[in-house]
N, CA, C and O atoms as a DFTB+ gen file, in Angstrom:
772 C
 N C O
     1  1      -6.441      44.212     246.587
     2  2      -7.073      45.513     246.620
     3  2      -7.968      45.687     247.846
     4  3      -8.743      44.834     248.278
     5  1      -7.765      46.856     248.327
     6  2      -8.576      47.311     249.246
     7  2     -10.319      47.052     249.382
     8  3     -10.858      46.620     250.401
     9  1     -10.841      47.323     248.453
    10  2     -12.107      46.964     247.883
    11  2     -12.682      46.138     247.971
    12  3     -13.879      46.283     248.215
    13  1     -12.067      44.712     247.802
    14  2     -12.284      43.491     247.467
    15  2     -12.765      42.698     249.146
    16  3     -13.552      41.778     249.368
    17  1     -11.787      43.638     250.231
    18  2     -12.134      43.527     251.438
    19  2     -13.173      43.757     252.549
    20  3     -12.984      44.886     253.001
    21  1     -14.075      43.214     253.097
    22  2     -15.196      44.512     254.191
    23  2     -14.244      44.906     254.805
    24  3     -13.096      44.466     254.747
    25  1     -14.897      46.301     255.837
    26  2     -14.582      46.934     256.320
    27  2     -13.660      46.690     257.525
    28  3     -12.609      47.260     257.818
    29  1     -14.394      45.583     258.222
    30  2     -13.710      44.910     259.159
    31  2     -12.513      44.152     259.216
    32  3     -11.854      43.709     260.157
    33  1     -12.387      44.108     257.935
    34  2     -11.281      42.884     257.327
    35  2      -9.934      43.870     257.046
    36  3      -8.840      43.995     257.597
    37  1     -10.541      44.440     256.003
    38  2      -9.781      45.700     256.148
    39  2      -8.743      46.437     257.427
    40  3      -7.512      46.482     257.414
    41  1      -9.415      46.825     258.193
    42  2      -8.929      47.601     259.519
    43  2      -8.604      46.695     260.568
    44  3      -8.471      47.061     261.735
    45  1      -8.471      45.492     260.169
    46  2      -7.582      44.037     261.063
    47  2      -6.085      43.906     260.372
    48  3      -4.981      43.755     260.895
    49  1      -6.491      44.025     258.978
    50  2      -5.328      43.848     257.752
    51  2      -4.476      44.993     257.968
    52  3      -3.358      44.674     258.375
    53  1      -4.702      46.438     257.791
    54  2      -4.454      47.235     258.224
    55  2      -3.133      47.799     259.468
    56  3      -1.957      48.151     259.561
    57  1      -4.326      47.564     260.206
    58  2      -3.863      48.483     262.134
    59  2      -3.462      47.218     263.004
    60  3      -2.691      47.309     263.960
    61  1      -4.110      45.909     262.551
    62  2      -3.578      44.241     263.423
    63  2      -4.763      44.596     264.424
    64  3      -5.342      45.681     264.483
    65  1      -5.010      43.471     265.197
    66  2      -5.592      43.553     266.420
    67  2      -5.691      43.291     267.556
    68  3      -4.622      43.747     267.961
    69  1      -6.211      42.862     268.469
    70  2      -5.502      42.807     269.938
    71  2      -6.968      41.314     270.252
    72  3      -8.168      41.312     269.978
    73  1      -6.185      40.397     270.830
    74  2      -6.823      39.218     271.246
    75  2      -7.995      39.590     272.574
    76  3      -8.106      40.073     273.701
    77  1      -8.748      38.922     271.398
    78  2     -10.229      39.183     271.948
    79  2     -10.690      40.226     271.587
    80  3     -11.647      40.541     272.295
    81  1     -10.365      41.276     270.436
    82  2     -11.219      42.021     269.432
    83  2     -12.494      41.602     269.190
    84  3     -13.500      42.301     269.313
    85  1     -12.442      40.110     268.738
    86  2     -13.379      40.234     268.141
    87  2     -13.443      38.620     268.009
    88  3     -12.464      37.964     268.367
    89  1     -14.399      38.091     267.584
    90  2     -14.746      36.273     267.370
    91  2     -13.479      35.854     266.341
    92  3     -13.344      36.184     265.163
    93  1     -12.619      35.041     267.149
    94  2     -11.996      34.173     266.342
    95  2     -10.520      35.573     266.399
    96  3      -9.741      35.631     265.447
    97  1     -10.429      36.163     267.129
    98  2      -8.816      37.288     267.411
    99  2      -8.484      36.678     268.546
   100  3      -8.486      37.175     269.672
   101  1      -8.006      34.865     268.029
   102  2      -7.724      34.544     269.663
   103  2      -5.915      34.910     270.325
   104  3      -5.356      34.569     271.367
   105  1      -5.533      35.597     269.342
   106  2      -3.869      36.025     269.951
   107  2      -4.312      37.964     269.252
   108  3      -5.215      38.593     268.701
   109  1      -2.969      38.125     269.783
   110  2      -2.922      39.687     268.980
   111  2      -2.239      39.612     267.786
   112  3      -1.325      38.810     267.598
   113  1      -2.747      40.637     266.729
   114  2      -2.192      40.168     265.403
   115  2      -1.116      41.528     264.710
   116  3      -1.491      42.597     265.191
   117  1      -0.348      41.646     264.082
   118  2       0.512      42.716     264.041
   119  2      -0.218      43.068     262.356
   120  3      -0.240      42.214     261.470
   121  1      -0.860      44.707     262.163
   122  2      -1.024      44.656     260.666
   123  2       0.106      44.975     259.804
   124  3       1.184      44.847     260.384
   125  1       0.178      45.347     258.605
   126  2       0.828      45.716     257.896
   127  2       1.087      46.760     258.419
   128  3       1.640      46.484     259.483
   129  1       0.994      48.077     258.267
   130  2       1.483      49.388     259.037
   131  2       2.544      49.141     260.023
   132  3       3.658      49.661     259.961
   133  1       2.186      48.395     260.858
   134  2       2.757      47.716     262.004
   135  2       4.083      47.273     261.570
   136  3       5.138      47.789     261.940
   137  1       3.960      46.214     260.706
   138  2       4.845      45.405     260.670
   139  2       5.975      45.967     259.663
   140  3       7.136      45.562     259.726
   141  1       5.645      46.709     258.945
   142  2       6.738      47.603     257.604
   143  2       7.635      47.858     258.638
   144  3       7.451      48.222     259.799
   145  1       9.043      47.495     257.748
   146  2       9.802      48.047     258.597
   147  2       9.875      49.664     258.370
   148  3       9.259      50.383     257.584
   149  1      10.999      50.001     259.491
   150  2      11.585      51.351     259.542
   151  2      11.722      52.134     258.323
   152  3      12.673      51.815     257.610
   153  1      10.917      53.169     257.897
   154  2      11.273      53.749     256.818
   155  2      10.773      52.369     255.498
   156  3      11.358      51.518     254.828
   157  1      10.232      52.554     255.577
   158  2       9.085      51.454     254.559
   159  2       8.065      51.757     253.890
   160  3       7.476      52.831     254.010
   161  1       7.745      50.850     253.114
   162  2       6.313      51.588     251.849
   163  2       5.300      50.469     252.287
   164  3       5.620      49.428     252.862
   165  1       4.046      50.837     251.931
   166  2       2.930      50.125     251.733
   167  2       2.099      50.637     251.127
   168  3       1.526      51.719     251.249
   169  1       1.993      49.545     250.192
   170  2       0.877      50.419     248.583
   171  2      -0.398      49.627     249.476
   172  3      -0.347      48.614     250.174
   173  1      -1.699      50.655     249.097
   174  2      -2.802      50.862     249.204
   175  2      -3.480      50.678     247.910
   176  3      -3.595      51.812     247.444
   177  1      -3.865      50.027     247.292
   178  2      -4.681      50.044     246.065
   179  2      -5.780      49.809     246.096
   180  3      -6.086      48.805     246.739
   181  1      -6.848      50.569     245.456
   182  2      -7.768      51.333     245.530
   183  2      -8.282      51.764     246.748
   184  3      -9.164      51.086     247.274
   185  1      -7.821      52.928     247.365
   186  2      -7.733      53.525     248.232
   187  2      -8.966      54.889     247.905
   188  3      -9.081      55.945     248.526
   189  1      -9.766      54.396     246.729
   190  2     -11.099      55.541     247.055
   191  2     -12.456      54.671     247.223
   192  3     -13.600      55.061     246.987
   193  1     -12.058      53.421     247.680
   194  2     -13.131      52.750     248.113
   195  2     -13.172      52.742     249.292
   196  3     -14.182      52.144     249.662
   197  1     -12.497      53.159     250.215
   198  2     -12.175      53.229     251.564
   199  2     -13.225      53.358     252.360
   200  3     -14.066      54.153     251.942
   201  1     -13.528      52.677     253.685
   202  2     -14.206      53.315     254.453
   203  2     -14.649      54.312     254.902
   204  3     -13.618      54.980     254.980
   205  1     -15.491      54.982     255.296
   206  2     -15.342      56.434     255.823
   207  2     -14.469      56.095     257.566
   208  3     -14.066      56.999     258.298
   209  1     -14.381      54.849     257.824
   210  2     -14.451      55.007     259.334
   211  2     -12.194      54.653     259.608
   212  3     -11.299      54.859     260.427
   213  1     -12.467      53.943     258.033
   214  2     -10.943      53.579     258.107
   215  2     -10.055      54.802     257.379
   216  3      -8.831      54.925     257.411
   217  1     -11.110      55.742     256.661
   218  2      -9.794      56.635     256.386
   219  2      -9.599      57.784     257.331
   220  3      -8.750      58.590     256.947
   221  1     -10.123      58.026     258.361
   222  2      -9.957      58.418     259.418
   223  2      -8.432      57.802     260.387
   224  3      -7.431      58.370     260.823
   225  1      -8.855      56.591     260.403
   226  2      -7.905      55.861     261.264
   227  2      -6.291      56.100     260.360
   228  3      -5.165      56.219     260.841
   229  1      -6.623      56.107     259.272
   230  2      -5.442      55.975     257.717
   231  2      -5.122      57.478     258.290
   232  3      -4.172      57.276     259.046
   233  1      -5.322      58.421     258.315
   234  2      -5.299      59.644     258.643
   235  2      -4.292      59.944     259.813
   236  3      -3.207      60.525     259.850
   237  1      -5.139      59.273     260.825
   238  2      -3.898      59.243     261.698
   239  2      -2.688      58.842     261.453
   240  3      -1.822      59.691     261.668
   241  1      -2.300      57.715     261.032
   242  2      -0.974      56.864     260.600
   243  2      -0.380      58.041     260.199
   244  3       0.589      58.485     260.814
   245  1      -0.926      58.688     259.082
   246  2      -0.043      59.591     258.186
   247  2      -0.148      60.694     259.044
   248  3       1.015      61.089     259.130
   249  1      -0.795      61.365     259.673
   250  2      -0.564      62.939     260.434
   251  2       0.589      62.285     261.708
   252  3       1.667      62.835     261.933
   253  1       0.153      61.148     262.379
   254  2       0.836      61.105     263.818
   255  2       2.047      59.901     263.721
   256  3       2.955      59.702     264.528
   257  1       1.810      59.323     262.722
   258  2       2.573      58.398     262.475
   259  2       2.759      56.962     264.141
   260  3       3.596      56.420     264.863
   261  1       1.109      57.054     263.838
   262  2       1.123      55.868     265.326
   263  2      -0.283      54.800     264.852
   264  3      -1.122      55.333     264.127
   265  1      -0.456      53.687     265.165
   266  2      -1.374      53.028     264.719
   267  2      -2.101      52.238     266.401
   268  3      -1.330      51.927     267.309
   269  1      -3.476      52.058     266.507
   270  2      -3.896      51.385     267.182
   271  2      -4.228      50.175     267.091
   272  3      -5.058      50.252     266.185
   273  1      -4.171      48.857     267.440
   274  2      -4.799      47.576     266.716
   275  2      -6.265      47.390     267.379
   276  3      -6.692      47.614     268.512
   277  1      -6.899      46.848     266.107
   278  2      -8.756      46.799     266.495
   279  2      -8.612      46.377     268.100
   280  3      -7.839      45.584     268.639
   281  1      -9.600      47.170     268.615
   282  2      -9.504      45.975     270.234
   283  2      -8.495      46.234     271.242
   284  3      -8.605      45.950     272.434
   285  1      -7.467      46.814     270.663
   286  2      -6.334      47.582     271.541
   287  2      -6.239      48.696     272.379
   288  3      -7.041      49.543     271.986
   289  1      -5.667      49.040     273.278
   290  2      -5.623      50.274     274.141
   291  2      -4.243      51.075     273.590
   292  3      -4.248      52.306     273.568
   293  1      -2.968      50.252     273.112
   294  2      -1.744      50.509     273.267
   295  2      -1.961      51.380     271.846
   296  3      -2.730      51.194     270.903
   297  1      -0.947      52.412     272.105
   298  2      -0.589      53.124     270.856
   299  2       0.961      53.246     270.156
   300  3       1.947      53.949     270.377
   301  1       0.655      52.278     269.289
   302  2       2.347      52.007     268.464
   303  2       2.378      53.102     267.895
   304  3       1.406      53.832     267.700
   305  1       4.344      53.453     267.349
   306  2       4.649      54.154     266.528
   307  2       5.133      53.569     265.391
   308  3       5.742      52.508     265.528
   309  1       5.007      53.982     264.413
   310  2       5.373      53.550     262.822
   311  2       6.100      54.599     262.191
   312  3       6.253      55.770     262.540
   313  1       6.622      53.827     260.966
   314  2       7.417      55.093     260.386
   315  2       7.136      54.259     258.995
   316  3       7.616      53.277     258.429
   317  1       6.219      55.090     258.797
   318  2       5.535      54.117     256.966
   319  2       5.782      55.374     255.921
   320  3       6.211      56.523     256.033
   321  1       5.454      54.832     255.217
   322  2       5.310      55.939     253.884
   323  2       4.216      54.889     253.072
   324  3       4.188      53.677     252.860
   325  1       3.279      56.129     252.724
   326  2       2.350      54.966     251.986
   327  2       2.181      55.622     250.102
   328  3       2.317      56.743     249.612
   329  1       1.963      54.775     249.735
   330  2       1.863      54.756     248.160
   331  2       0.157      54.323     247.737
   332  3      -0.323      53.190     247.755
   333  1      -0.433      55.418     247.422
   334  2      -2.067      54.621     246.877
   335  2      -2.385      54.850     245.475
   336  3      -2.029      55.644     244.605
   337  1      -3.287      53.739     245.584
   338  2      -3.689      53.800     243.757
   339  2      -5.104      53.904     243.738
   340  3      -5.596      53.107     244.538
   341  1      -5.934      54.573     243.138
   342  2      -7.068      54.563     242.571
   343  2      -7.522      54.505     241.358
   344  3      -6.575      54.844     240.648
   345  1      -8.560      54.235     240.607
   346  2      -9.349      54.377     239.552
   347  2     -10.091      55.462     239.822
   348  3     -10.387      56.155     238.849
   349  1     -10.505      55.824     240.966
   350  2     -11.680      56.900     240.765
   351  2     -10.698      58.483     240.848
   352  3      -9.521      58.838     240.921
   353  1     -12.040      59.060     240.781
   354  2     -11.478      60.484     240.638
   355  2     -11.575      61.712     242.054
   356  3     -12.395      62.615     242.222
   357  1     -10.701      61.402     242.689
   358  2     -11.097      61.619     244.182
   359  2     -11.177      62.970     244.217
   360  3     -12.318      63.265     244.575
   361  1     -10.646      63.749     244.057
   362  2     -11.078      65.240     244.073
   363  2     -12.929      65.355     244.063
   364  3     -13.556      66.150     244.764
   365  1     -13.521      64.406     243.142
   366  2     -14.891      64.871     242.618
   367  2     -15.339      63.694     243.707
   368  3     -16.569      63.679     243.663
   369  1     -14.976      62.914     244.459
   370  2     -15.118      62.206     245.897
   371  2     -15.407      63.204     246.735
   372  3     -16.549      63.580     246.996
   373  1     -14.166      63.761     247.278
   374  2     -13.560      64.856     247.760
   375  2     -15.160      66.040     247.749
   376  3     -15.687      66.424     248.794
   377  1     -15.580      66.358     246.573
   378  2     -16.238      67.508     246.676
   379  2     -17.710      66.831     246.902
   380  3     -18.573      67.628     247.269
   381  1     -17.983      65.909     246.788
   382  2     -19.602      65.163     246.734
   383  2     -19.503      64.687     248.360
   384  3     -20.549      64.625     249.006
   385  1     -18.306      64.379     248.947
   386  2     -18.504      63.856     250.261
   387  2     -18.105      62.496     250.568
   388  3     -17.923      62.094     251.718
   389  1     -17.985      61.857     249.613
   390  2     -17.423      60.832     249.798
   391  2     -15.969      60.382     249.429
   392  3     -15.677      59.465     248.661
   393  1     -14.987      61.318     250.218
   394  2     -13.567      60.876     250.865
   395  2     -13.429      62.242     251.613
   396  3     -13.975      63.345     251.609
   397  1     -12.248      61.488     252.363
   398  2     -12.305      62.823     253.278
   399  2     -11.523      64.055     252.638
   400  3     -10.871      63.748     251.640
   401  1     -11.476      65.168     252.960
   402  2     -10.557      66.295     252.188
   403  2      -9.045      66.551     252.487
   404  3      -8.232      67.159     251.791
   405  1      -8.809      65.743     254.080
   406  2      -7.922      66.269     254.873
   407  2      -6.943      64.754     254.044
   408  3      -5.884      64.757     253.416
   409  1      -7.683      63.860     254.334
   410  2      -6.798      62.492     253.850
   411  2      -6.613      62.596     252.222
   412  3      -5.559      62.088     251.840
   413  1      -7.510      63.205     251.102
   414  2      -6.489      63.254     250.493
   415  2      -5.611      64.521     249.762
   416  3      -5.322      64.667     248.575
   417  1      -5.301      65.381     250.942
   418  2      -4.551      66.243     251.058
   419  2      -2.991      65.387     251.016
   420  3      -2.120      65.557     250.163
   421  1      -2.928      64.353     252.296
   422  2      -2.066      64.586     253.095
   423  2      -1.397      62.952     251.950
   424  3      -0.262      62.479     251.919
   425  1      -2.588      62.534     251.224
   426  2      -1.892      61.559     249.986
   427  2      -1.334      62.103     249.092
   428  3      -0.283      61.565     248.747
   429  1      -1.667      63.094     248.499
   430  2      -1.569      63.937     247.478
   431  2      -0.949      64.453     247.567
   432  3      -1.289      65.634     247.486
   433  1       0.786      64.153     247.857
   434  2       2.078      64.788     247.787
   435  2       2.400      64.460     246.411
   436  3       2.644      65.551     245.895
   437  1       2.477      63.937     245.905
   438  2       2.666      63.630     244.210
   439  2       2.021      61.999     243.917
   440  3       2.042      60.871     244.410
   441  1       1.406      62.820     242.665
   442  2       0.376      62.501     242.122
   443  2       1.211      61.899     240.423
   444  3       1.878      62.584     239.647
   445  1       0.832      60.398     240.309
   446  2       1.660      59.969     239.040
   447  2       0.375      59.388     238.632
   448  3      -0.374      58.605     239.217
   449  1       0.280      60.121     237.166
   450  2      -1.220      59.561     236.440
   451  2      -1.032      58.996     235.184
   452  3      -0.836      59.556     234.106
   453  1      -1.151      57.325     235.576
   454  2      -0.875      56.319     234.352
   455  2      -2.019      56.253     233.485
   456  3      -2.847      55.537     234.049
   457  1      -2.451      56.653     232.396
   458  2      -3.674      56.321     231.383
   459  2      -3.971      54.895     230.996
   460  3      -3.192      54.099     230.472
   461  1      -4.862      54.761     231.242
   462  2      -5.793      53.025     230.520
   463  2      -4.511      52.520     229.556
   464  3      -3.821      53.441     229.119
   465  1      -4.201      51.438     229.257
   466  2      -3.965      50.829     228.442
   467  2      -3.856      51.251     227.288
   468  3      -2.818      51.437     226.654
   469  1      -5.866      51.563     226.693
   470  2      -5.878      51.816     225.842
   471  2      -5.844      52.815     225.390
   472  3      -6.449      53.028     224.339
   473  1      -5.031      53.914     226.102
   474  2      -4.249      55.258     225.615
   475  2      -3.144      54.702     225.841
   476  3      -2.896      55.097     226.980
   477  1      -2.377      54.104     225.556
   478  2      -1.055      53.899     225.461
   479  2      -0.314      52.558     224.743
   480  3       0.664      51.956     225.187
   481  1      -1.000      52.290     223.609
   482  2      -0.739      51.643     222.723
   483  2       0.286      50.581     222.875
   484  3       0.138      49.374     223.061
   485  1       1.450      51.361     222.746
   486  2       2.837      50.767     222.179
   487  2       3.315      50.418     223.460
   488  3       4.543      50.391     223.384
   489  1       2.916      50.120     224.670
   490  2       3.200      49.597     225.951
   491  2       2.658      47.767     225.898
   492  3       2.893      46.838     226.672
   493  1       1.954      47.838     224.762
   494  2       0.893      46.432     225.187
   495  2       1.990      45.027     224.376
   496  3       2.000      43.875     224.810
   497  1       2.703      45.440     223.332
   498  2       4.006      44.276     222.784
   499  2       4.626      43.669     224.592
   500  3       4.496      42.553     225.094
   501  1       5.452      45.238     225.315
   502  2       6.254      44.996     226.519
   503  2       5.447      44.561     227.312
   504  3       6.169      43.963     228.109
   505  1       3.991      44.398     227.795
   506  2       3.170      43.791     228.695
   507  2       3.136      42.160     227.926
   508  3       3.675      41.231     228.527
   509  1       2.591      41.965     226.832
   510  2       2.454      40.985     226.011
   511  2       3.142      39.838     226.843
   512  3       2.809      39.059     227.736
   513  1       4.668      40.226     225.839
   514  2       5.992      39.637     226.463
   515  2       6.389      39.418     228.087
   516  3       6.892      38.366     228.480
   517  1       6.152      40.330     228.799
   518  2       6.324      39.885     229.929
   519  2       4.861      39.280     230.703
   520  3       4.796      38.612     231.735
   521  1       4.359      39.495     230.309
   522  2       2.616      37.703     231.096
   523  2       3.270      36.686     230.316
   524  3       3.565      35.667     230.940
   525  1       3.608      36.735     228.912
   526  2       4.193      35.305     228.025
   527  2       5.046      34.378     228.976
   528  3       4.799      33.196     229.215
   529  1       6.274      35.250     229.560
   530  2       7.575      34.954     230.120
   531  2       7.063      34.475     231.358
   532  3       7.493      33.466     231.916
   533  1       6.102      35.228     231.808
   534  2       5.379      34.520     233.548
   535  2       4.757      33.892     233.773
   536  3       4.873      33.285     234.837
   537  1       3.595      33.622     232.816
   538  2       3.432      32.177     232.702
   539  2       3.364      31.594     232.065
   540  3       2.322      31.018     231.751
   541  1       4.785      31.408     231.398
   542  2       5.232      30.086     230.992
   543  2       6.114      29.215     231.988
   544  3       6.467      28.046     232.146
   545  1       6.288      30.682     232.664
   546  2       7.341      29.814     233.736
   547  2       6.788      29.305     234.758
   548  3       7.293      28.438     235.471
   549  1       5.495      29.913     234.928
   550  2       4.425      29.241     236.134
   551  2       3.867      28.119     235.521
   552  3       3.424      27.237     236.258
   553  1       3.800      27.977     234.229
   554  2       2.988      26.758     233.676
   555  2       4.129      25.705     233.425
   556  3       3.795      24.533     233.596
   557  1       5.415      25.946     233.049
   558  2       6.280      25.035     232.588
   559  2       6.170      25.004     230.942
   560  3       6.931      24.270     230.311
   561  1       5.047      25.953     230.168
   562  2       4.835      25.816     229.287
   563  2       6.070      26.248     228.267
   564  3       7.014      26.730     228.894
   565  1       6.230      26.194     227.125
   566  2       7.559      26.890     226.317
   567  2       6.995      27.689     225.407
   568  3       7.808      27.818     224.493
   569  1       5.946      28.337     225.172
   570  2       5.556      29.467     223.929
   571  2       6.461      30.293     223.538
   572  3       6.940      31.184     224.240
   573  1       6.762      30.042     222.354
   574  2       7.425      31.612     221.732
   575  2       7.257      32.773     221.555
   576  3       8.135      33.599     221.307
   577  1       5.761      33.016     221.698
   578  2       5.577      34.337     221.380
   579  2       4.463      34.638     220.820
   580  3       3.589      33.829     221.132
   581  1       3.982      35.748     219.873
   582  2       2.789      35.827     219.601
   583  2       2.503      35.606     217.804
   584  3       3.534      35.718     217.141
   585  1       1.475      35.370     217.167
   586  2       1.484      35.041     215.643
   587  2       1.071      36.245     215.489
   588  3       0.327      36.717     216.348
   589  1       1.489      37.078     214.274
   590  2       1.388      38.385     214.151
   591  2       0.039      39.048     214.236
   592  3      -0.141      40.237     214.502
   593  1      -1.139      37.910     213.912
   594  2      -2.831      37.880     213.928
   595  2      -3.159      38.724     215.113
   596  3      -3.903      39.689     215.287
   597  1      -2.343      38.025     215.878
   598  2      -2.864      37.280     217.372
   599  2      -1.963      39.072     218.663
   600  3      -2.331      39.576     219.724
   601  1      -0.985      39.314     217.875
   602  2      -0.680      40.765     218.425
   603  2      -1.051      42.062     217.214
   604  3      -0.817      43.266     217.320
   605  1      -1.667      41.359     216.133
   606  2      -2.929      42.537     215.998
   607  2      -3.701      42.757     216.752
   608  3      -3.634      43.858     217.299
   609  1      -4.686      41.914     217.099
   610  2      -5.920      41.636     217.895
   611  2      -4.952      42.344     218.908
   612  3      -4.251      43.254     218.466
   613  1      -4.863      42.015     220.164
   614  2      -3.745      42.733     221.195
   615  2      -3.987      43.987     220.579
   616  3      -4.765      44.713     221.198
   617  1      -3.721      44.239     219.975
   618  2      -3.022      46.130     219.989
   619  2      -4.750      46.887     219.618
   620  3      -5.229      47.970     219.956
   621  1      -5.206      45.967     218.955
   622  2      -6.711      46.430     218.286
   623  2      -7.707      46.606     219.437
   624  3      -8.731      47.235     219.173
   625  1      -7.546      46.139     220.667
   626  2      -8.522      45.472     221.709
   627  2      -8.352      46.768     222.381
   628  3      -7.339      47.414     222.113
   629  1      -9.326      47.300     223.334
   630  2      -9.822      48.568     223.961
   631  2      -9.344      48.358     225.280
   632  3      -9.163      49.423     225.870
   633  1      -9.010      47.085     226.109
   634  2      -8.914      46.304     227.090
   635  2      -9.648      47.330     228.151
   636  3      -9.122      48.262     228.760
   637  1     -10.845      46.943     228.188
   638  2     -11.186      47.687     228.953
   639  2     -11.367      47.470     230.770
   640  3     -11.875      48.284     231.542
   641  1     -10.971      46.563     230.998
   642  2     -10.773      45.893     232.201
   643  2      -8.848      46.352     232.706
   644  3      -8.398      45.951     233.780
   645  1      -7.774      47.404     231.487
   646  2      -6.936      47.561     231.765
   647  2      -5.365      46.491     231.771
   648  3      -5.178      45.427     231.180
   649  1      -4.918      46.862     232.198
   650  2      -4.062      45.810     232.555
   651  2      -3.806      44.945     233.341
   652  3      -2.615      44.651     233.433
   653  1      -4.495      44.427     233.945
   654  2      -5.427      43.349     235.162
   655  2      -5.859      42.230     233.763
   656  3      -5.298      41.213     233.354
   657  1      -7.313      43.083     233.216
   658  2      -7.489      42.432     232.294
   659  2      -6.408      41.600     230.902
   660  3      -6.865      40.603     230.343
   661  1      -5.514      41.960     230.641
   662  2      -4.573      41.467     229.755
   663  2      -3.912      40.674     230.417
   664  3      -3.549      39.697     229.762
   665  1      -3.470      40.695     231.901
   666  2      -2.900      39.814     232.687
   667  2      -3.755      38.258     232.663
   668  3      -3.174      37.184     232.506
   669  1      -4.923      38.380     232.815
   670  2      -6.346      37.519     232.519
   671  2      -5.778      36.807     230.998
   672  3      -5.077      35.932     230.491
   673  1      -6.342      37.510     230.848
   674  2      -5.986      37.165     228.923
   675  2      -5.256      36.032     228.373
   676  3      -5.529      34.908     227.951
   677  1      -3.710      37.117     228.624
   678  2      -2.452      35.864     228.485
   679  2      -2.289      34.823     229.222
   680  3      -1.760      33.799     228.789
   681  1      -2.655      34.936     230.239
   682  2      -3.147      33.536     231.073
   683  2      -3.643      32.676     230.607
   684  3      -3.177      31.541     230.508
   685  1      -4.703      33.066     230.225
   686  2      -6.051      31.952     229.666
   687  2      -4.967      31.632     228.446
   688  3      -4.514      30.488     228.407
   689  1      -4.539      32.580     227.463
   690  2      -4.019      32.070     226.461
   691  2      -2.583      31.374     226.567
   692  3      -2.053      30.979     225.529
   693  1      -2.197      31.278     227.308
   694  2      -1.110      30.467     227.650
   695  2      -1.490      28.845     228.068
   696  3      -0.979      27.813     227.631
   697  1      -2.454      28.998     228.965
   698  2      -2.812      27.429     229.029
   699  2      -3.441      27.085     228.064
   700  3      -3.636      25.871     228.126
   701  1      -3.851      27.511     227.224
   702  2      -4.601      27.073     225.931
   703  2      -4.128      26.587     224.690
   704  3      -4.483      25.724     223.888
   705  1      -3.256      27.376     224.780
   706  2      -2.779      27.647     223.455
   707  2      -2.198      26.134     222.850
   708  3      -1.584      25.370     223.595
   709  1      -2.470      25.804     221.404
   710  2      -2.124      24.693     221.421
   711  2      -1.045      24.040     219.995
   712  3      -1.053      22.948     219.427
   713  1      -0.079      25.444     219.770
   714  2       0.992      25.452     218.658
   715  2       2.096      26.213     219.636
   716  3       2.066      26.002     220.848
   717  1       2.705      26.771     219.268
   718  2       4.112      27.251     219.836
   719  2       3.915      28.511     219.813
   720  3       4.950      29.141     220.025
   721  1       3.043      29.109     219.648
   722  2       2.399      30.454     219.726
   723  2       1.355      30.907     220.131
   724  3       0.364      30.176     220.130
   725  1       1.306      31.682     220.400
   726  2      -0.293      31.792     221.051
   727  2      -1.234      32.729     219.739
   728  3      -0.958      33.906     219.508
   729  1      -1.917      32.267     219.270
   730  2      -2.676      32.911     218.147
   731  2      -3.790      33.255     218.050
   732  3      -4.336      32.724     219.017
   733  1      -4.743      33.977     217.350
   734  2      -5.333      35.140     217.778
   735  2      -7.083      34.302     218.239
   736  3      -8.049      34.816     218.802
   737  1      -6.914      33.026     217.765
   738  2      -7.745      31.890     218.795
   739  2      -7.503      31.254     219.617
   740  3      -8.120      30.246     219.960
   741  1      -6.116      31.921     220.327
   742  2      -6.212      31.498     221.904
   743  2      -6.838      32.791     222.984
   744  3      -6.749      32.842     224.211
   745  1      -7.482      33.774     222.037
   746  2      -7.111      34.989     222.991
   747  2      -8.485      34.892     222.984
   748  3      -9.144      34.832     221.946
   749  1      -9.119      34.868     224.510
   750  2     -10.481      35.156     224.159
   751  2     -10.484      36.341     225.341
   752  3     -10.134      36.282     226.520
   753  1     -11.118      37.635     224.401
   754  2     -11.552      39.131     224.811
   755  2     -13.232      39.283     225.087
   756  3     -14.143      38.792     224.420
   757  1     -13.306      40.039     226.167
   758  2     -14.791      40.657     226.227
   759  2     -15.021      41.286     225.334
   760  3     -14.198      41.904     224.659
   761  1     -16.293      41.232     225.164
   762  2     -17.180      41.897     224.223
   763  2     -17.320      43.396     224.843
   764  3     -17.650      44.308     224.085
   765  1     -17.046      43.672     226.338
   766  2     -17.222      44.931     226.670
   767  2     -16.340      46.001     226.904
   768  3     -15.133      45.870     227.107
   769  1     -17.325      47.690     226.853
   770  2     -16.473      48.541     225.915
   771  2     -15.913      49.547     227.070
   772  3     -15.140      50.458     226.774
């Protein structure tokens, strides 16, 4: 996620940069934008934490379809298509000042709005099952599945951390677990709402 990055880190990851940008840019580096091929996607996730200084630069990509690398003079062309995800509510960004109006105009060609988790119930068995299947196969572990307790709890839980959080979850409860099932004391949930 975007977020998780500073700013600087970000707009290296990004646009790439040109040797001698900056301490330790001892070659030139190609970013993502850059490097997608021809007619290519690159998801952006959480893309309303953005810089003010990088969604400017993001701006360009998408109006001119050309990217600069930090430190660079040269101006590449790209041919991206980008895909972003947020949690926040950018319109009410948008009107307070913090995102730009023009950038997310020019995102906001269609707009697909997935609800929490916990509006959508009967999705959490098919998530269940597939973290079970992934890591077991990352662990080598063999679980069967869930004890019916244990996908009560599951369906009962608010997950309020989403589906990130349940990814967490079955994890923990997969290495834990210590019968052929994972049961509703392998699952340990936050207390928060």
């Amino acid at each position: 996620p975007l977020a998780a990055l500073p700013p600087t880190l970000i707009e290296s990851e990004l646009f790439g940069h040109a040797r001698g940008a900056f301490t330790g840019a001892v070659a030139d580096r190609v970013g993502y934008l850059e490097a997608c091929p021809p007619h290519g996607t690159v998801f952006l996730d959480e893309i309303g934490d953005l810089d003010p200084l990088i969604q400017v630069k993001l701006l360009r990509v998408l109006q001119e379809q050309e990217v600069e690398r930090v430190g660079g003079t040269q101006t590449i062309k790209v041919d991206v298509r980008v895909i972003a995800a947020t949690n926040r509510d950018l319109e009410k960004d948008v009107a307070e000042g913090k995102f730009r109006r023009d950038l997310y105009f020019r995102l906001h060609v269609l707009e697909i709005v997935v609800p929490g988790l916990r509006k959508r119930p009967e999705d959490i068995p098919q998530l269940a099952a597939h973290f079970l299947r992934k890591f077991n196969e990352e662990t080598g572990r063999k679980l069967k599945g869930y004890t019916p307790r244990a996908m009560e709890e599951l369906l009962r839980y608010r997950w309020p951390g989403n589906v990130r959080e349940m990814k967490n979850v079955i994890e923990r409860a997969v290495v834990l677990a210590r019968g052929e099932y994972v049961d509703h004391d392998d699952l340990v949930l936050s207390r928060l709402t």
